[in-house]
C-alpha positions as a printed NumPy array, in Angstrom:
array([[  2.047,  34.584, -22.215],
       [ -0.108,  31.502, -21.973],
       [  3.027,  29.343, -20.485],
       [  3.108,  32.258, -17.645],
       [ -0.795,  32.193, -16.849],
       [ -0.659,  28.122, -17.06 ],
       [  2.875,  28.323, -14.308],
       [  0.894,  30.72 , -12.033],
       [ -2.762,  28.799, -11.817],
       [ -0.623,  25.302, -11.485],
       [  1.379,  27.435,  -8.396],
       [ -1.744,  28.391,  -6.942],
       [ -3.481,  25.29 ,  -6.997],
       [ -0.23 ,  23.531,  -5.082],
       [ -0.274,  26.093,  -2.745],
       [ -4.266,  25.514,  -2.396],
       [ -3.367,  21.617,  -2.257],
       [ -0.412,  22.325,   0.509],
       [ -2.505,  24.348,   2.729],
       [ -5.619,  22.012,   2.809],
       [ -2.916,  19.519,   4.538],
       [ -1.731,  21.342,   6.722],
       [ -4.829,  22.744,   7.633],
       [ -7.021,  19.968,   7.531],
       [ -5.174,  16.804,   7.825],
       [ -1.932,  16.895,   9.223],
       [ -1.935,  16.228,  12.603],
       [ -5.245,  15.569,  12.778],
       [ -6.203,  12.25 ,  14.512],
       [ -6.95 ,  10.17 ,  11.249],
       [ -3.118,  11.3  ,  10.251],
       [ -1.959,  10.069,  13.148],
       [ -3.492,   6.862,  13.108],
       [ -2.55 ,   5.976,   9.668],
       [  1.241,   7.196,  10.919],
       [  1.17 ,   5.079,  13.491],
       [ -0.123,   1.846,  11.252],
       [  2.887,   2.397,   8.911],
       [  5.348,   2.564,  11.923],
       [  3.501,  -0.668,  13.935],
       [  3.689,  -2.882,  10.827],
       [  7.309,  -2.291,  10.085],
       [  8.051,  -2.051,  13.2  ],
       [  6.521,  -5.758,  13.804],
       [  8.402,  -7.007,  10.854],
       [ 11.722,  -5.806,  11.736],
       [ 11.146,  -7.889,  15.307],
       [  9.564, -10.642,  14.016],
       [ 11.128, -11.186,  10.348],
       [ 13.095, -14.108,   9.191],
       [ 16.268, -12.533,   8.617],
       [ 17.131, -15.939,   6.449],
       [ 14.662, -14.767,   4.394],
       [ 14.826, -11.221,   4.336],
       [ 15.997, -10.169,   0.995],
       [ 13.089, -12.335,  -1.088],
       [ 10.664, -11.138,   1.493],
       [ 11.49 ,  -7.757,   1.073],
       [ 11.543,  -8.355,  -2.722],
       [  8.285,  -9.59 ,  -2.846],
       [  7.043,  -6.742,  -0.548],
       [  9.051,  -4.077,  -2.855],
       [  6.588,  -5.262,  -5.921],
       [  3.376,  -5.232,  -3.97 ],
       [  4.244,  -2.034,  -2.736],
       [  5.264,  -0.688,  -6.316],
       [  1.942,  -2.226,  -7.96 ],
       [ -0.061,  -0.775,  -5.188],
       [  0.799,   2.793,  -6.015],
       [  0.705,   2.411,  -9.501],
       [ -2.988,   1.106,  -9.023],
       [ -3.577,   3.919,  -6.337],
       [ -2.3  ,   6.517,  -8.431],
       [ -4.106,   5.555, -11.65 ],
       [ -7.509,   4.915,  -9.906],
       [ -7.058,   8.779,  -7.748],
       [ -6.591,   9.766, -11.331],
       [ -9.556,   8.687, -12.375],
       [-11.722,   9.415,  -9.783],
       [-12.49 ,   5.91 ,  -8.833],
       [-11.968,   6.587,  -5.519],
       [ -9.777,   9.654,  -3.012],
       [ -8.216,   9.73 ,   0.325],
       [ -9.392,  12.707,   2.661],
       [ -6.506,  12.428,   4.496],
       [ -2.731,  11.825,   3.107],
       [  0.089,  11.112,   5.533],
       [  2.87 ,  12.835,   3.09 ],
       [  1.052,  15.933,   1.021],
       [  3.246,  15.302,  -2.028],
       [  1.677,  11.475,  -2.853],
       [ -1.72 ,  11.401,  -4.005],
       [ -1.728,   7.929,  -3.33 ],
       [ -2.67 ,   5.688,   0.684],
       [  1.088,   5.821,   1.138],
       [  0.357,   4.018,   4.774],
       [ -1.65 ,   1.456,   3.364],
       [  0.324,   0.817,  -0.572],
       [  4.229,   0.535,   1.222],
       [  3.574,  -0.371,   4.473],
       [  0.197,  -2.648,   5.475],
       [  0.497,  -4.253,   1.977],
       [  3.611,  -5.586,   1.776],
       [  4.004,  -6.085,   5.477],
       [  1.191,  -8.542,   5.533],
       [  2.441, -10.289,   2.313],
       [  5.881, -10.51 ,   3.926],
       [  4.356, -11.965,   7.262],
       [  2.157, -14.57 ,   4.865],
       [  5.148, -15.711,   2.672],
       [  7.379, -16.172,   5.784],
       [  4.77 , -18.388,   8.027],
       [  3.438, -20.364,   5.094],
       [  5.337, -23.168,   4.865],
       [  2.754, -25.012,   1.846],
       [  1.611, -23.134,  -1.534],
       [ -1.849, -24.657,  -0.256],
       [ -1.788, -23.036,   2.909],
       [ -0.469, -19.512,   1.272],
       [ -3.254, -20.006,  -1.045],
       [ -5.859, -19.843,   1.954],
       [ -4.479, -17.358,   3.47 ],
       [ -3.802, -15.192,   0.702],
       [ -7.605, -15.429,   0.297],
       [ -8.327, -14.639,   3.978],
       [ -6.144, -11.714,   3.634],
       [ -7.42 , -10.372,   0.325],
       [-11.263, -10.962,   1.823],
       [ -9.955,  -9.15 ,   4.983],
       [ -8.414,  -6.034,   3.118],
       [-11.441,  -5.742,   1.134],
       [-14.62 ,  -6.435,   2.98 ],
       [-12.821,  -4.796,   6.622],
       [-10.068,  -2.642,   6.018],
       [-11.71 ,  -0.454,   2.948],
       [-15.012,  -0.176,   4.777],
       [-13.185,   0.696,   8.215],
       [-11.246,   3.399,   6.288],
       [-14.425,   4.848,   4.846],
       [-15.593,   4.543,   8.502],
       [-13.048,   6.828,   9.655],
       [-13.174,   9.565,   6.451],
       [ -9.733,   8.371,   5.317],
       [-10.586,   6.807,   2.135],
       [-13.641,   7.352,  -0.292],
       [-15.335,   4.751,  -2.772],
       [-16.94 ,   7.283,  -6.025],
       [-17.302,   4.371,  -8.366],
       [-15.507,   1.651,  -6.895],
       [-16.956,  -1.661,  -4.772],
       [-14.782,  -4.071,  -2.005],
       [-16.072,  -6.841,  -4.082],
       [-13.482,  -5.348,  -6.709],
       [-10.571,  -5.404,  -4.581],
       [-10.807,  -8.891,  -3.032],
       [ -9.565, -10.553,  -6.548],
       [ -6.7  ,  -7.371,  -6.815],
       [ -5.811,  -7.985,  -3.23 ],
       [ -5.404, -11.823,  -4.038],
       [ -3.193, -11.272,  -7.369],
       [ -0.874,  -8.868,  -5.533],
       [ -0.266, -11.53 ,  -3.237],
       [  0.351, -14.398,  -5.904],
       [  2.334, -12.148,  -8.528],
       [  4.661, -11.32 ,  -5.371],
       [  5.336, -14.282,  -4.499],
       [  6.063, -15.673,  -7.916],
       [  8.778, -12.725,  -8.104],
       [ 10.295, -13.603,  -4.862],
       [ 10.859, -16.994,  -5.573],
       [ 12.9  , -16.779,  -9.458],
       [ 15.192, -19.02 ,  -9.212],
       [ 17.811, -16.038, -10.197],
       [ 17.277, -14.591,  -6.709],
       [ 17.23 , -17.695,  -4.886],
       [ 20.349, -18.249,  -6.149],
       [ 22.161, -14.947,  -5.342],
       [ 20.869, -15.416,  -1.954],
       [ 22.26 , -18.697,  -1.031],
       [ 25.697, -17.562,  -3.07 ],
       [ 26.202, -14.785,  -0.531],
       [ 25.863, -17.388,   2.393]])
């Protein structure tokens, strides 16, 4: 009896969930600019990638984009912070923002720095730039909500995302594989 009542107050609240997207944030013009920020930024990368390069850049941008929605998800959990408006209804987590902006942008910084020094700086501009202007522009636009989290946070997270991926896409095990297939 208690498994029943539990099913049908977990149905409800998906329904409940299902139609507050569809009636308050699909389509709406936040949705659509987040939709069209994931298509631009792959979109870019597909024109202007190094397809020499492609597998370890996607390989790095596969693990920011996997540590970005574990983060996401964990901090929605815990009410750190919430998005008011989802792209896809099913992921709790900035789906635009964790798989496409992310790992776009460390993609684009791997391929154009040609020094660790100069990926270094810019993996600080970008981590300053996601943190003190993208956050704040998406709370700006009532897409994303800070409860009891700070940009100043994010800046160092930002900055390790960008170093942990590129120490993944450079093993020497996937170096390797790519320059057997050549």
């Amino acid at each position: 009896m208690n498994e029943e009542l539990y099913k049908r107050i977990e149905s409800q609240h998906l329904r409940a969930q299902l139609d507050h997207y569809l009636q308050y944030e699909l389509w709406t013009w936040q949705w659509w600019f987040l939709f069209g920020l994931t298509v631009a930024s792959w979109s870019l990368w597909l024109i202007f990638r190094d397809r020499n390069k492609q597998a370890r850049l996607l390989l790095g941008g596969l693990f920011i984009g996997l540590i970005a929605v574990i983060a996401d998800l964990i901090g929605t959990y815990l009410g750190v912070w919430r998005y008011n408006i989802r792209l896809f209804p099913t992921l709790p987590s900035f789906a635009p923002y964790d798989v496409s902006l992310l790992p776009v942008q460390f993609m684009f910084l791997s391929q154009f720095s040609r020094t660790t020094r100069r990926f270094f700086l810019w993996s600080i501009v970008l981590a300053a730039l996601n943190a003190f202007i993208a956050e704040p522009l998406f709370e700006f636009l009532n897409i994303y909500q800070p409860i009891r989290w700070r940009e100043i946070y994010s800046f160092p997270i930002y900055f390790l995302y960008f170093w942990m991926a590129t120490t993944i896409a450079n093993l020497t095990g996937w170096s390797s594989l790519h320059q057997e297939k050549k």
